[in-house]
N, CA, C and O of each residue as an XYZ file, in Angstrom:
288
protein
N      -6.161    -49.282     61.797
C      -7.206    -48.641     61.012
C      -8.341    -48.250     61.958
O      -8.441    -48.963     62.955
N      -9.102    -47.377     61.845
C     -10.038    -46.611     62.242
C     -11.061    -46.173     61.816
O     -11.082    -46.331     60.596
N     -12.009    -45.659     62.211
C     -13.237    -45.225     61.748
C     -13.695    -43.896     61.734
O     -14.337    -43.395     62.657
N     -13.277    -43.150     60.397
C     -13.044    -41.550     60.566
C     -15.064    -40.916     60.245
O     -15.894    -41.559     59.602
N     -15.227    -39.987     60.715
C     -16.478    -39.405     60.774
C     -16.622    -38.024     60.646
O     -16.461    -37.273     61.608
N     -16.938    -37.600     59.430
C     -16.767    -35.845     58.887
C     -18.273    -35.329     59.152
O     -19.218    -36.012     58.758
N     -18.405    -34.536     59.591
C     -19.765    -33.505     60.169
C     -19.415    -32.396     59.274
O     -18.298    -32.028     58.911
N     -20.584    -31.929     58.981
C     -20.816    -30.568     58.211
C     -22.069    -30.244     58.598
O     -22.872    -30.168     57.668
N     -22.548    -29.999     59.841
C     -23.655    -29.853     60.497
C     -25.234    -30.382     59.867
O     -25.436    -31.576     59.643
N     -25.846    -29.768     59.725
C     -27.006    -29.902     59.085
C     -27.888    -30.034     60.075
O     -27.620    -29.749     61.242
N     -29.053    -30.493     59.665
C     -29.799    -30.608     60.665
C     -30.186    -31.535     61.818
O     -31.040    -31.443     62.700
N     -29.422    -32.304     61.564
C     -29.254    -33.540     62.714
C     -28.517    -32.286     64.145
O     -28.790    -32.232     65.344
N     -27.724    -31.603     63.455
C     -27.139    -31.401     64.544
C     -27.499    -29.833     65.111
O     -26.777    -29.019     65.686
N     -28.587    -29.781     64.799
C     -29.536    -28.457     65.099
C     -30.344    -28.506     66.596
O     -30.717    -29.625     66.945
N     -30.569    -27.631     67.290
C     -31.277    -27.728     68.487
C     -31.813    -26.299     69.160
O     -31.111    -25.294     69.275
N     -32.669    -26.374     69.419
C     -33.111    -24.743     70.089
C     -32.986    -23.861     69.139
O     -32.295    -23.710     68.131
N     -34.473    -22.876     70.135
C     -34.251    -21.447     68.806
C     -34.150    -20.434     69.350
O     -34.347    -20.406     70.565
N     -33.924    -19.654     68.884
C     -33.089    -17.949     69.095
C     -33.974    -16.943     68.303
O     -34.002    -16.841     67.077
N     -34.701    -16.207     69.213
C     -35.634    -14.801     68.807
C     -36.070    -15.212     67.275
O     -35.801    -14.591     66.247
N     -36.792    -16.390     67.407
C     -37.260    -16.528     65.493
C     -36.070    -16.533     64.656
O     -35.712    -15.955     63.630
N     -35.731    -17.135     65.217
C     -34.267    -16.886     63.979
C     -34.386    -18.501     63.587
O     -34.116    -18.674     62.398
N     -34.671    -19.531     64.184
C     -34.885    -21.011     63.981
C     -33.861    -21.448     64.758
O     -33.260    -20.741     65.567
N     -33.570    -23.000     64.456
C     -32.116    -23.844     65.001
C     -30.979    -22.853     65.665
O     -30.876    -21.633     65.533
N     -30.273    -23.639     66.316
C     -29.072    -23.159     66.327
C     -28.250    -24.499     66.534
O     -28.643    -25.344     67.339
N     -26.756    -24.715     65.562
C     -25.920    -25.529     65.760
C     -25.451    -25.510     67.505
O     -25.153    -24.620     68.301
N     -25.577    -26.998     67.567
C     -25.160    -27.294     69.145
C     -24.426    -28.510     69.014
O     -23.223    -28.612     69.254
N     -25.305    -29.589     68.559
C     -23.741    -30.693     68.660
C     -23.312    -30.800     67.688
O     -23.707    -30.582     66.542
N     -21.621    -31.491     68.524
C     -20.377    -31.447     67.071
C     -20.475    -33.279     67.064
O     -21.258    -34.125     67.498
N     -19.106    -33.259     66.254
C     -19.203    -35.054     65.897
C     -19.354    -35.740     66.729
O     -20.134    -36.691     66.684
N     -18.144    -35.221     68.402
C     -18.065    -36.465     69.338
C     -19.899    -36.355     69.887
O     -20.337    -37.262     70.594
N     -20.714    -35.312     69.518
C     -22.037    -35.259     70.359
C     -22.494    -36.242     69.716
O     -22.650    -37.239     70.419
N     -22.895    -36.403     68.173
C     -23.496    -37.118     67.368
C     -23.069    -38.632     68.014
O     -23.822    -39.379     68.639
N     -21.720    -38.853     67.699
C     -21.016    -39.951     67.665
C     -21.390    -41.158     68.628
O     -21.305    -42.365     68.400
N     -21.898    -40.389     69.952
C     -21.905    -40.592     71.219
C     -23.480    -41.231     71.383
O     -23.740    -42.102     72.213
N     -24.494    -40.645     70.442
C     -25.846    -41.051     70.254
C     -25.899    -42.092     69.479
O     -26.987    -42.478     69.051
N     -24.823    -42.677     69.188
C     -25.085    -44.011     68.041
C     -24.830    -45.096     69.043
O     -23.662    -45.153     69.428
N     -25.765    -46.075     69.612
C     -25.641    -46.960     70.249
C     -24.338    -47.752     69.950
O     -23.953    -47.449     68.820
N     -23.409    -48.776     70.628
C     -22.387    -49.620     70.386
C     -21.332    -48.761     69.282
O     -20.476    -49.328     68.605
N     -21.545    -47.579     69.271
C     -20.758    -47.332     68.256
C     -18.961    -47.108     68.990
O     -18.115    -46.843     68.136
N     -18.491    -47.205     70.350
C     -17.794    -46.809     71.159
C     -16.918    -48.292     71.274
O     -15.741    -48.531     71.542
N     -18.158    -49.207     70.917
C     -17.576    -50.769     71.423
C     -17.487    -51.218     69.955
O     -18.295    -52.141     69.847
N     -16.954    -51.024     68.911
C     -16.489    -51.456     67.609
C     -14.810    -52.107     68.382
O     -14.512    -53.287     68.196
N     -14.329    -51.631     68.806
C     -13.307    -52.106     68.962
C     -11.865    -51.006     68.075
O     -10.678    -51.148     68.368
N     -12.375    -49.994     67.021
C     -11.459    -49.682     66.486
C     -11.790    -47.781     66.785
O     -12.926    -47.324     66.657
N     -10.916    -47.146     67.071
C     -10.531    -46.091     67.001
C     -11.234    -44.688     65.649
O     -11.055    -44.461     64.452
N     -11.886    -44.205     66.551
C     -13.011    -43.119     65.787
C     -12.253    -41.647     65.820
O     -11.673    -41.217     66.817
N     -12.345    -41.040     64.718
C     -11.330    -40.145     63.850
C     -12.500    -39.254     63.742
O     -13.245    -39.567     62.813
N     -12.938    -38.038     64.563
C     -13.701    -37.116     64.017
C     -13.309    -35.775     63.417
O     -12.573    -34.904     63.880
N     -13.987    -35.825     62.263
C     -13.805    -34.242     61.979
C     -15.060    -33.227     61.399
O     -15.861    -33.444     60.490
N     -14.909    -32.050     62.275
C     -15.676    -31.356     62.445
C     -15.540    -30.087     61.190
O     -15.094    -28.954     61.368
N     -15.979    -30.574     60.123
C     -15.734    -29.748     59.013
C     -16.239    -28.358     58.921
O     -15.628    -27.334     58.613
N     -17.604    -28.548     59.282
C     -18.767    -26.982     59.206
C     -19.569    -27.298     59.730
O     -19.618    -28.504     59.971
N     -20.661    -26.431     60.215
C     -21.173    -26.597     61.098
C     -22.744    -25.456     60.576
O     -23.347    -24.719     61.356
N     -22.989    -25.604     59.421
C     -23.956    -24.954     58.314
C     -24.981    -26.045     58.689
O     -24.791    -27.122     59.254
N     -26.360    -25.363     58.127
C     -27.901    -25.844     58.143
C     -27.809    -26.812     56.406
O     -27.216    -26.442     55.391
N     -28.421    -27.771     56.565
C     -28.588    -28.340     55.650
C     -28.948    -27.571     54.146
O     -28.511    -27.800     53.018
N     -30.033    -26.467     54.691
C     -30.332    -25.610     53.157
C     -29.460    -25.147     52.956
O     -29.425    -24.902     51.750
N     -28.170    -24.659     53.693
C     -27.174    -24.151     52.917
C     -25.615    -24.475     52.573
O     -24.600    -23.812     52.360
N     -25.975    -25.870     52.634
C     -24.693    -26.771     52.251
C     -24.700    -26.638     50.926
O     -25.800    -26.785     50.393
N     -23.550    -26.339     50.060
C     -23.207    -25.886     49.461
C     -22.026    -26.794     48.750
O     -21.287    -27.315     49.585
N     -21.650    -27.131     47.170
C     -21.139    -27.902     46.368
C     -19.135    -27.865     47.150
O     -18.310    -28.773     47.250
N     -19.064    -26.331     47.548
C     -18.083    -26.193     48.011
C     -17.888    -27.247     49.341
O     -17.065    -28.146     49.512
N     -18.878    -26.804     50.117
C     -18.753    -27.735     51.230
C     -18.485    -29.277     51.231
O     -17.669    -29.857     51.948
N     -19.332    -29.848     50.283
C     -18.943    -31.165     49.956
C     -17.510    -31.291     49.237
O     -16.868    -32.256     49.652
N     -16.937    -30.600     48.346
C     -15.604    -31.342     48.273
C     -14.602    -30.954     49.059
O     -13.632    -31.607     49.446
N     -14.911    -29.807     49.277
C     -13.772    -29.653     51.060
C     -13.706    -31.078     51.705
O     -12.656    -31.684     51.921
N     -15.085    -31.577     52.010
C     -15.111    -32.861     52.757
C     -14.335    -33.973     52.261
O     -13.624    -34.806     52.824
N     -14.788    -33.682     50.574
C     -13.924    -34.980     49.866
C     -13.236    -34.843     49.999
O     -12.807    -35.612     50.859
N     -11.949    -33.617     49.366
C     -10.631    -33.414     49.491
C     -10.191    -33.797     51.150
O      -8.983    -33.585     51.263
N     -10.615    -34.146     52.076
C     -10.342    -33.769     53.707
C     -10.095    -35.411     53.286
O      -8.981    -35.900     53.471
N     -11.134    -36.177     52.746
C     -11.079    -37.668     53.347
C     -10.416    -38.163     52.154
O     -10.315    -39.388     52.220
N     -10.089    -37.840     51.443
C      -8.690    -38.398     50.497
C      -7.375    -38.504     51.341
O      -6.329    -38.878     50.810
């Protein structure tokens, strides 16, 4: 068993801006994953998936059960 981890960007995973345009998506799961202290030394095997990669304002009802349906 393992420890699976679904990203759908948002704003955690936002960084730098582009001609006023705001954010731009830059890190994916293993980036996130990698910023969580001891999270490497659990001992069990980390399962990422990189679902979307959308701004938090525009996460969307669709987006969330894609995710659900993914982790069923």
């Amino acid at each position: 068993m393992g420890i699976a981890l679904f990203t759908l960007g948002g704003t955690i995973s936002m960084a730098g801006h582009t001609q006023g345009i705001g954010g731009v998506i830059r890190l994916n799961g293993a980036d996130l994953a990698a910023a969580v202290p001891g999270l490497t030394q659990l001992g069990m095997p980390l399962d990422i998936h990189d679902m979307d990669a959308v701004p938090s304002a525009n996460l969307t009802f669709a987006h969330v059960l894609a995710l659900a349906d993914s982790a069923s």
